[in-house]
C-alpha positions in Angstrom: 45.4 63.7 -92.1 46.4 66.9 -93.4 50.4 68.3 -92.4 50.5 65.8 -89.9 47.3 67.1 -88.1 44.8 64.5 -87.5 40.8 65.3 -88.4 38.2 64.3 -85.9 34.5 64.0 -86.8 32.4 63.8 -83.8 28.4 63.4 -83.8 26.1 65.1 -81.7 23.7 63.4 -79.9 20.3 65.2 -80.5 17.7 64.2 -77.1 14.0 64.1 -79.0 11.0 65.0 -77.1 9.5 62.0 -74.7 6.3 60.8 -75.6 4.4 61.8 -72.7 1.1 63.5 -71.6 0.2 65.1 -68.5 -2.8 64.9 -66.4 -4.5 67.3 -63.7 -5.2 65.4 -60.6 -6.8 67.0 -57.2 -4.2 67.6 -54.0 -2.0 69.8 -55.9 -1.2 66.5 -58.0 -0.5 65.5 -61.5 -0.3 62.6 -63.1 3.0 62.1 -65.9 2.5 59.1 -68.3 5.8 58.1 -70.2 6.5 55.9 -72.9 10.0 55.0 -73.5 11.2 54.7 -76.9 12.5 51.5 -78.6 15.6 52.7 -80.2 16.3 53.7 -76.7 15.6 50.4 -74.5 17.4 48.2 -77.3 20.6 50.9 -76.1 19.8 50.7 -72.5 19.6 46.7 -72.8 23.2 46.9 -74.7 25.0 48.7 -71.4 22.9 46.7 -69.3 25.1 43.5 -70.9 28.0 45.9 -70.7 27.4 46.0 -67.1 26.6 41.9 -66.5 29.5 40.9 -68.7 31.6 42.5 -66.3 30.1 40.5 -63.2 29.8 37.0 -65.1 32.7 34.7 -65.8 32.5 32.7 -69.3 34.9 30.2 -70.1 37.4 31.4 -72.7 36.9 35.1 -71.9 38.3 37.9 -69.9 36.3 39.7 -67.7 33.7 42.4 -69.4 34.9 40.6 -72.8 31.9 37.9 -73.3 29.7 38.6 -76.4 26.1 39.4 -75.7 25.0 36.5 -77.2 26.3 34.3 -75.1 25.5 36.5 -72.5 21.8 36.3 -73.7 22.0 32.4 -74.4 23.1 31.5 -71.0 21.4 34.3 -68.5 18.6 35.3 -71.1 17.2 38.6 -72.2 15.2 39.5 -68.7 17.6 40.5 -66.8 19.4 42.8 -68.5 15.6 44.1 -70.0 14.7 44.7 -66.6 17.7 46.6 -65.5 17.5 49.0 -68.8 14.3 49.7 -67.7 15.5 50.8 -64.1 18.5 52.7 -65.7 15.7 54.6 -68.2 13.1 55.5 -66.0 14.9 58.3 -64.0 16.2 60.3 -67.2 13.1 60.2 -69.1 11.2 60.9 -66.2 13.6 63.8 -65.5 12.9 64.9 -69.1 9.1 64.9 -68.8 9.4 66.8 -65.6 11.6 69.5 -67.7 9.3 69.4 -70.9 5.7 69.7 -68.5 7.6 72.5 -66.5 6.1 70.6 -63.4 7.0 72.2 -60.0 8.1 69.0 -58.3 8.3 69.5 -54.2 8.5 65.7 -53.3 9.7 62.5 -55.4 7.3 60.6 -57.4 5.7 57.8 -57.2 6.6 55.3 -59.8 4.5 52.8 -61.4 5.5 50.3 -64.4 2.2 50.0 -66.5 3.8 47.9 -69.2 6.5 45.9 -71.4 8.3 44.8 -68.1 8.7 41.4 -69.9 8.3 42.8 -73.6 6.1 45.6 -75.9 6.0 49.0 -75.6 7.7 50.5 -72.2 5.2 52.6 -70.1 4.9 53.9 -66.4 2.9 56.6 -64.7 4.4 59.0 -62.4 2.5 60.6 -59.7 4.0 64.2 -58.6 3.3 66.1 -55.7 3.6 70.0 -57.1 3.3 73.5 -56.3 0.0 74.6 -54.9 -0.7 77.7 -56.8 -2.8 80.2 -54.7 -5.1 82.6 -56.1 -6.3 85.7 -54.1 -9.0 86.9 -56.1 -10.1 90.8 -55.7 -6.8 92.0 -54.2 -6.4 94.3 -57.2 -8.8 96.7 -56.0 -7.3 97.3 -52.6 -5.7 100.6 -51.5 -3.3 100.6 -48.4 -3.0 104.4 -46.9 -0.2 104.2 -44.4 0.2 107.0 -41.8 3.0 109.7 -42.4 6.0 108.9 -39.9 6.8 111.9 -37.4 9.6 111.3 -35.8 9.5 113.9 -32.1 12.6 115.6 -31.3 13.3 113.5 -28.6 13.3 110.3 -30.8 15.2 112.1 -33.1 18.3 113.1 -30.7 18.3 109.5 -29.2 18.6 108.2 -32.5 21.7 110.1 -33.5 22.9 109.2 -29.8 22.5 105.5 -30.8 24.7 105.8 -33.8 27.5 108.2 -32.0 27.5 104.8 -29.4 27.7 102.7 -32.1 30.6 104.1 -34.5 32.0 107.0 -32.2 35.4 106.7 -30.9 35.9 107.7 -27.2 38.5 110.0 -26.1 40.1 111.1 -22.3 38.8 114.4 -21.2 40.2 116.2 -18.3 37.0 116.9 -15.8 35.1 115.4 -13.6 32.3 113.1 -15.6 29.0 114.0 -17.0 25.8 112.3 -17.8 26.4 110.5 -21.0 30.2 110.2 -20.7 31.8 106.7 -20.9 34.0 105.5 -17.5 36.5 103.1 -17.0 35.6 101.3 -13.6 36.5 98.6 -11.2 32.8 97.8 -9.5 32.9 95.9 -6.4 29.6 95.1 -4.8 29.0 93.1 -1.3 25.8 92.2 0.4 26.8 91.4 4.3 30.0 91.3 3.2 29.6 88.6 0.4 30.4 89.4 -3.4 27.3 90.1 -5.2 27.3 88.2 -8.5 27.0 90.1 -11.7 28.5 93.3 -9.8 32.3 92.8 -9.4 34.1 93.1 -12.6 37.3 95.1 -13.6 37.8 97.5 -16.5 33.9 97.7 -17.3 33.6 100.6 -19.4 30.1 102.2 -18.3 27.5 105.2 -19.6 26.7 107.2 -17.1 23.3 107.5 -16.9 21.9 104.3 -18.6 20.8 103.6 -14.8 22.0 99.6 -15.2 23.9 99.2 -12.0 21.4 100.7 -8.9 19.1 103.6 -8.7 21.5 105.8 -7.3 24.9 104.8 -9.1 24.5 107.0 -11.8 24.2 109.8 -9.4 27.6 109.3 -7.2 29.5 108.4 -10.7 28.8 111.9 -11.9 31.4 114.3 -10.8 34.0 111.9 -10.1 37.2 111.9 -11.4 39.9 109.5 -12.8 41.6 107.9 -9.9 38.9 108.5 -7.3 37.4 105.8 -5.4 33.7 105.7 -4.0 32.2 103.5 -1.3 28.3 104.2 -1.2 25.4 101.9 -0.5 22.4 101.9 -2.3 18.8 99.6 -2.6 19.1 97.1 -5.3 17.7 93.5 -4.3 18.3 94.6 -0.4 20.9 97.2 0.9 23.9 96.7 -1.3 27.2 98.2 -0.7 29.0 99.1 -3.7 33.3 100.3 -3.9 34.2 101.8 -7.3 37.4 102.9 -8.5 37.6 105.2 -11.6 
């Protein structure tokens, strides 16, 4: 400690390369074979007493205190072998994955090959990847696509579509034109019933989008605000219609 400052010295942990090879198998499969190291199952076996001493209760002892030898001496060495080697599986498997660059698209199927009980620690993994798809000749193609020419007509309605879209309507004061927007209240009866679909208030229509009836279009156009028009007209039988502007 240096002016009352305290030095820490902290160690990285370097992760080596598994030892690990990888095999080509057919149905977009391959095959990883993984052998853990020692250094590293004798560490995985340490937390796996870590993690029993916590569940057993030795005389003498407070929970998760019990040495590992008398762990070991009463419970012996399989069980906490066996769960280091579920704990190490999943992370060096993970790094194989990483190192091989495999294109995993389903989990893997796991098999322990040997040192369940002791030796060398080694399991195969079998990995659904990827399927790469090769399209051979494509190079040599040449797509000609027909110049666009847009008619005058598709043009106009085009700019009409956007003027609908972000236009903002204003009150004029004349009678109504083809393409103007009314304010209505529609009212329409067939033998004196409501027709459904064709009584609303406040519907604000486009004269001349011909939605309504064939002829509604043509007694909306010259009306006026305030007016009110009774007319009949041939949509699914005789239909008689009252709209007020």
């Amino acid at each position: 400690m240096e002016g009352g400052k305290p030095h820490i010295h902290a160690s990285r942990y370097t992760q080596h390369p598994v030892k690990s090879t990888l095999e080509t198998l057919e149905d977009n499969k391959v095959k990883l074979s993984v052998e853990l190291e020692q250094s590293e199952l004798d560490r995985g076996i340490d937390m796996a007493f870590k993690k029993i001493a916590k569940e057993v209760r030795m005389p003498g002892f407070r929970d998760g205190k019990a040495p590992r030898k008398l762990l070991e001496a009463r419970i012996g060495l399989a069980a906490a072998r066996q769960q280091a080697i579920q704990d190490s599986v999943p992370v060096y498997l993970a790094q194989a994955v990483r190192e091989h660059g495999v294109d995993l698209i389903a989990t893997p199927d796991v098999s322990l090959i040997s040192g369940e009980e002791d030796g060398v620690v080694a399991f195969d993994a079998t990995c659904e990847v990827r399927p790469v798809v090769t399209v051979p000749g494509y190079q040599g193609l040449r797509v000609e696509l027909p110049a666009i020419v847009a008619a005058e007509d598709d043009i106009n309605e085009a700019i009409a579509s956007e003027r609908r879209r972000h236009g903002e309507l204003a009150d004029v004061d004349r009678p109504a034109q083809v393409g103007d927007y009314i304010t209505v209240d529609l009212a329409g009866t067939r033998e004196g019933n409501p027709v459904p679909g064709l009584n609303t208030d406040d519907w604000v229509y486009e004269i001349g989008r011909g939605w309504v009836a064939p002829t509604f279009d043509e007694e909306v156009t010259g009306s006026v605000k305030g007016a009110t028009l009774t007319f009949t007209t041939q949509r699914v039988g005789r239909t008689h219609h009252r709209c007020a502007c």
